[in-house]
N, C-alpha and C positions, 0 to 999 in steps of 0.2 A: 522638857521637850516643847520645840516653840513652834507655830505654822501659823504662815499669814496664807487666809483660805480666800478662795475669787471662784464668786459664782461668773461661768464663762459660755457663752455660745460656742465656743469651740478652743483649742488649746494644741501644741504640740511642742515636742523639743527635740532638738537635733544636736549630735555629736559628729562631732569632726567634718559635718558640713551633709552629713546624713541623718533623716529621718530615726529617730530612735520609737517615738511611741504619738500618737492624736486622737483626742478626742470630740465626740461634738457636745452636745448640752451634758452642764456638768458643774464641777471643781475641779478645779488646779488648785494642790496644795504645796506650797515650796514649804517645808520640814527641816529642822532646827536640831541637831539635839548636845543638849548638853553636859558636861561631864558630871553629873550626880542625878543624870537621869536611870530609869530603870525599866524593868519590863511593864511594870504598876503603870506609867508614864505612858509608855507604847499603847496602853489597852485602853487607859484615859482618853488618851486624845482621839485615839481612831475611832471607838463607839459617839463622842464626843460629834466629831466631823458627819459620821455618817446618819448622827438625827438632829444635826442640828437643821431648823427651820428656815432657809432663807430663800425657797423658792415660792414665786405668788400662785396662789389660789384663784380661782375664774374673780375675785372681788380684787385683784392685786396684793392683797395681805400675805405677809411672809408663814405662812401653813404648811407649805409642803419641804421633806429633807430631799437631799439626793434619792432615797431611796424611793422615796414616795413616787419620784418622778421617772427612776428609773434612769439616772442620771452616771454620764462615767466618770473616772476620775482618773486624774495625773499628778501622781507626787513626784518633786525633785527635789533631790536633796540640799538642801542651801545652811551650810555653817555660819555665813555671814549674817544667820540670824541672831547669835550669842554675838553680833561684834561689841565692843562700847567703845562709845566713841564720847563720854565724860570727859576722858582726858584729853589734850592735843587733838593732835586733827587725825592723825592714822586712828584708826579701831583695834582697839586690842581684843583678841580670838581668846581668851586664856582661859575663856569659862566653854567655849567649845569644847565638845568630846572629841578624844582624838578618834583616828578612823578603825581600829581595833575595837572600840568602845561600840564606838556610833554605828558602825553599818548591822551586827546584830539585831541592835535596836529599829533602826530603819527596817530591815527586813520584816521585824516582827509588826511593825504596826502594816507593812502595805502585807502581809500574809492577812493579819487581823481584818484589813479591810476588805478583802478577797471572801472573809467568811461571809458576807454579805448577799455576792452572787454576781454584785455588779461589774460592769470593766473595769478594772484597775490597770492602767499602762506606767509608766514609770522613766525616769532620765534613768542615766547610769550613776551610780555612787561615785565621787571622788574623781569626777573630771569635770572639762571646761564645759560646760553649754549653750546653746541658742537657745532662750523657753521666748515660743511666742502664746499671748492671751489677749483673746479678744472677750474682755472682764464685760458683762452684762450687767446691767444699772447704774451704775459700776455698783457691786456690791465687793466690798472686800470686811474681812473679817480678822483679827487679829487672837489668836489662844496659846494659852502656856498654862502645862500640864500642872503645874504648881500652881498656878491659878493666882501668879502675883497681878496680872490686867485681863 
């Protein structure tokens, strides 16, 4: 499971030209998963996201999690995580999970993160979307549940 994470002053996405879910101080996480992913994977990454440190403390140092701050969160779903694009110029999907697979798994980690307390809003699984993010520092964060980067 892959999530490129963006600590954001505020975040939303929209489908079909409507508001789906927004946030204000927080994470936007666009979530990846791929076909040899599992639920171990799901519980990886989400505990993972929700201590990881990248909000500054009164000195600017990265100290505080989402949690710390009380922070919301928005994951969408993005397959074009697993693309590779080694070969040729199109990206080949082929390590993506198909959507039978994947949306379980999705579910389970934005449930996972829900244990938390804080807001979790969400895109819709397996459609087109608008994400907008207004990324803060810009911090942006790259993690895979396998832990190859």
């Amino acid at each position: 499971m892959r999530a490129v994470v963006q600590r954001v002053s505020c975040g939303w996405v929209k489908v079909e030209g409507r508001e789906k879910g927004r946030i204000g101080q927080g994470l936007v996480v666009l979530l990846g998963v791929g076909n040899e992913d599992s639920l171990e994977d799901a519980t990886y990454l989400a505990d993972k996201i929700l201590g990881l440190r990248i909000f500054p403390d009164p000195e600017g140092k990265f100290n505080y999690s989402v949690q710390d701050i009380k922070g919301d969160i928005l994951v969408v779903s993005q397959f074009t995580l697993y693309g590779d694009c080694r070969k040729g110029r199109r990206p080949s999907f082929t390590k993506a999970a198909l959507p039978e697979h994947a949306l379980p798994l999705y579910d389970e980690f934005v449930n996972r993160l829900s244990l938390s307390g804080l807001r979790i809003t969400t895109g819709e699984f397996q459609t087109m979307m608008e994400v907008g993010i207004v990324n803060d520092g810009p911090v942006t964060i790259l993690l895979d549940s396998k832990r190859i980067f």
